[in-house]
N, C-alpha and C positions, 0 to 999 in steps of 0.2 A: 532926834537923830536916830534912824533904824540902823541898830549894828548889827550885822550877821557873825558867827559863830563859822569855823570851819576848820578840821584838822584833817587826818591820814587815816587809815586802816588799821596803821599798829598801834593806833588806838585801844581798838579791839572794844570800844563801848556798848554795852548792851543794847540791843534792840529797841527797848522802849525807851530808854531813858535817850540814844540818837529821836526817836520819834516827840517823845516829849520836850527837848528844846530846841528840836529844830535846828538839827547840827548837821551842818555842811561833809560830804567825805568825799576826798580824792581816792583813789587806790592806788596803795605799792602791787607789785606782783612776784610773782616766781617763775622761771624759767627751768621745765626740765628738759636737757637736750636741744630742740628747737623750737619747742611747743613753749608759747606763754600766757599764764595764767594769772589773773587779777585778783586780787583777793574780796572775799567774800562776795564776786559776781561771777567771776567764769570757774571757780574752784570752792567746795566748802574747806571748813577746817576737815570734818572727817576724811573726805576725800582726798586730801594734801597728807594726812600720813598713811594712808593705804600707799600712796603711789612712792612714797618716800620708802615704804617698809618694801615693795618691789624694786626699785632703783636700783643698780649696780652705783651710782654715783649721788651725792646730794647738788640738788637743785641750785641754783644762783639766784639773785633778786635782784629787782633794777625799779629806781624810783619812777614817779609819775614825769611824763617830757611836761617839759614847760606848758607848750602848746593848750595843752588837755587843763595845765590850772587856771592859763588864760581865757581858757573858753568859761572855766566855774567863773571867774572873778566877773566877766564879761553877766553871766547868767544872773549873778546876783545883785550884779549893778541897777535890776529894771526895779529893784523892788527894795533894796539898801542903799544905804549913803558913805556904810563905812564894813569893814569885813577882819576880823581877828583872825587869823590862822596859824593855827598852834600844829608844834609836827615835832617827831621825832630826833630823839637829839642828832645836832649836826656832826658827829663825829660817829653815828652808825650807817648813816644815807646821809645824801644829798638833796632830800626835799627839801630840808628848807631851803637852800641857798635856791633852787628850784621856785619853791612860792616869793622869794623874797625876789628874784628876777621876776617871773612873771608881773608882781607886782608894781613895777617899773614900766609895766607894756600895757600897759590899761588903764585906761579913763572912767570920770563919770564915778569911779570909787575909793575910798583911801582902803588902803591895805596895809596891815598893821600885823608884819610877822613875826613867831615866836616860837623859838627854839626851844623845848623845852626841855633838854638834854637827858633826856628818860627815856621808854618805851612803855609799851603795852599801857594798864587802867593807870599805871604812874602817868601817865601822860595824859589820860583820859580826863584824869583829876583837874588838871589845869583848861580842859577844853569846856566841865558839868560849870567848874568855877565861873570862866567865860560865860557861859550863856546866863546864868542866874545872875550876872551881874548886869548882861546889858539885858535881861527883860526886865531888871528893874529901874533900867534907866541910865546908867551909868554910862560916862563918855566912854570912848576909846580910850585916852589917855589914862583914864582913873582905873581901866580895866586890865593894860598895860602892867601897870602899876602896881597891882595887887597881885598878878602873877609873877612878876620879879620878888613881889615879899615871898611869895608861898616858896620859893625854893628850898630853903632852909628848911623847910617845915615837910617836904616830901620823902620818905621814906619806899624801899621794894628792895626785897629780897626773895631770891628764886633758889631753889633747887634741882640740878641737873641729874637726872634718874639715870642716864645711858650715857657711861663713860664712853662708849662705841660710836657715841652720834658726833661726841664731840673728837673724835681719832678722825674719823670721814673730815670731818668738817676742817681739817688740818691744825686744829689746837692742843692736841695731843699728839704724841708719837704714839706707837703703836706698843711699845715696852711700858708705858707710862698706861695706859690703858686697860693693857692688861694686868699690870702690877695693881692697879685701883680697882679693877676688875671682882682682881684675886680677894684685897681686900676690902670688898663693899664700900669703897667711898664713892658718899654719893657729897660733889662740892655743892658750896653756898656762894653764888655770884650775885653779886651788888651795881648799882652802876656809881661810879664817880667821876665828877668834872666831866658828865656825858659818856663816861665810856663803860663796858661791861669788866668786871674784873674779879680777881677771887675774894671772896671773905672768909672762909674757911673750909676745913677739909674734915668731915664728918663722918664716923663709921655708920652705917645703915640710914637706910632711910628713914625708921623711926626716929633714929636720934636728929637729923636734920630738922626735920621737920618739927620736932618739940622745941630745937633750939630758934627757929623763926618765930612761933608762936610765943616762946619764953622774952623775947625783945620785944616783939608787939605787948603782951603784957606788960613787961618794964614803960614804955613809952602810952601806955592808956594811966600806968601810977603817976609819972611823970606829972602827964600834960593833959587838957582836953582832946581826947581824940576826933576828930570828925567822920573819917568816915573809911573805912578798912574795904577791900577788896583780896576776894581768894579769885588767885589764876591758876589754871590748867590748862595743859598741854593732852587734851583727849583723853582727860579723864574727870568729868564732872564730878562722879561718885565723891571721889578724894576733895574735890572743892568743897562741895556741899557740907562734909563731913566737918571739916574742919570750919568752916562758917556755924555748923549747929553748935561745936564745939565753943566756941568763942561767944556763940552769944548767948551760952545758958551764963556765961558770966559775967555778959556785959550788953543785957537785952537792951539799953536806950541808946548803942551807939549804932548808925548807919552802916549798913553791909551792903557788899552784891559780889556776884561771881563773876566772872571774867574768864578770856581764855587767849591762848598763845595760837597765835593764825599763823599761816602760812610761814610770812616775812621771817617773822621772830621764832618760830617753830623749827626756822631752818638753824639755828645756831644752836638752840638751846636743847632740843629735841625734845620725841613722846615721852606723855608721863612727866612730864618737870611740872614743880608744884611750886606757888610762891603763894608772897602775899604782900598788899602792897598798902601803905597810912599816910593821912596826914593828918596834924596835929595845929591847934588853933592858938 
């Protein structure tokens, strides 16, 4: 049985590593004013916060129409027998409930959709999983399967640089802003039960940033770690940094960088640093 692999954009999966399994993308988009933008075809990241740092206002985002995942499912059908698609958790968009309709509207394939109530490479994690399982064979079902265990076992945590992104973005008042402003907190958001939320409130962004890294350490003593990703928000520099960092300490565990595109770039805003595990 050929199973195809397929998630979203807010994936945000490396280049090679989409080329190397053979991974299916839809894209979310952004809309600024009446122009819209799709992510990583009609917009790059760079280009998405230029136009954000111009903006009097921040952009809005609107999932993939149905239509457009029924035409993938339809494209994948000549050549699959079955199709996994993993997407952003359901309580930040509406894609999946989007692919899980779509899926209902098309023959000739099974469609096997999954929430995986996360964003960015946290999400990614469960689509690299997908694929290495069905090129080695594995049913749907068994693949299924394996991605409802990994939940427990995914970890991401991010750092928000620009109290200011998050005032625009109406999650802040504007007194709270500036009061965090005044005092360098830069917060630590987490996602739970799917949704993004606070974990802590951190003076500078050196301290944040050591205390993400000091967790991820705690959970490499723990447990077997699999495989760690640094994300940025338009600043690789700081990704890379922090990936060299980590693996003069822990060369035999798998790394990569990742970054905050458009969709998720619009809440979180430039310059937010995370990092994101999972644990075997």
């Amino acid at each position: 049985m050929k199973v195809a692999v397929m998630t979203d954009t807010t994936a945000y999966i490396p280049m090679d590593l989409r080329e190397k399994y053979n991974i299916h993308i839809v894209p979310l988009s952004v809309v600024f004013d009446e122009e819209t933008y799709r992510e990583d075809m009609d917009i790059t990241t760079e280009q998405f916060y230029e136009k954000v740092r111009e903006a009097d206002k921040l952009p809005t985002t609107s999932q993939p129409a149905i239509g457009e995942i029924v035409d993938m499912y339809e494209s994948l059908s000549k050549d699959y027998d079955a199709v996994i698609t993993i997407h952003i958790s359901s309580k930040l968009s509406g894609t999946f409930q989007a692919a899980e309709s779509a899926g209902k509207m098309v023959e000739g394939i099974d469609v096997y959709p999954f929430d995986s109530a996360i964003s960015a490479m946290g999400q990614g994690f469960y689509v690299i999983e997908a694929a290495e399982r069905a090129a080695a064979g594995d049913t749907p079902e068994e693949i299924m399967a394996h991605l409802e265990r990994m939940r427990q076992y995914v970890e991401a945590y991010f750092m928000v640089d620009d109290l200011s992104h998050l005032q625009r973005g109406g999650r802040l008042s504007n007194a709270q802003a500036v009061l965090g402003s005044l005092l360098k907190i830069k917060p630590i958001l987490h996602i739970v039960d799917g949704k993004i939320i606070p974990f802590e409130k951190i003076r500078t962004k050196k301290k944040a940033i050591h205390r993400i890294m000091g967790m991820l350490d705690d959970r490499v003593k723990q447990g077997k770690v699999k495989r760690v990703v640094f994300i940025h928000a338009n600043d690789e520099d700081a990704a890379l940094a922090l990936e060299s960092e980590f693996k003069e300490k822990h060369p035999n565990i798998e790394t990569m960088i990742s970054y905050f595109g458009p969709v998720i770039g619009t809440h979180l805003g430039e310059k937010s640093l995370g990092a994101a595990w999972y644990t075997v």
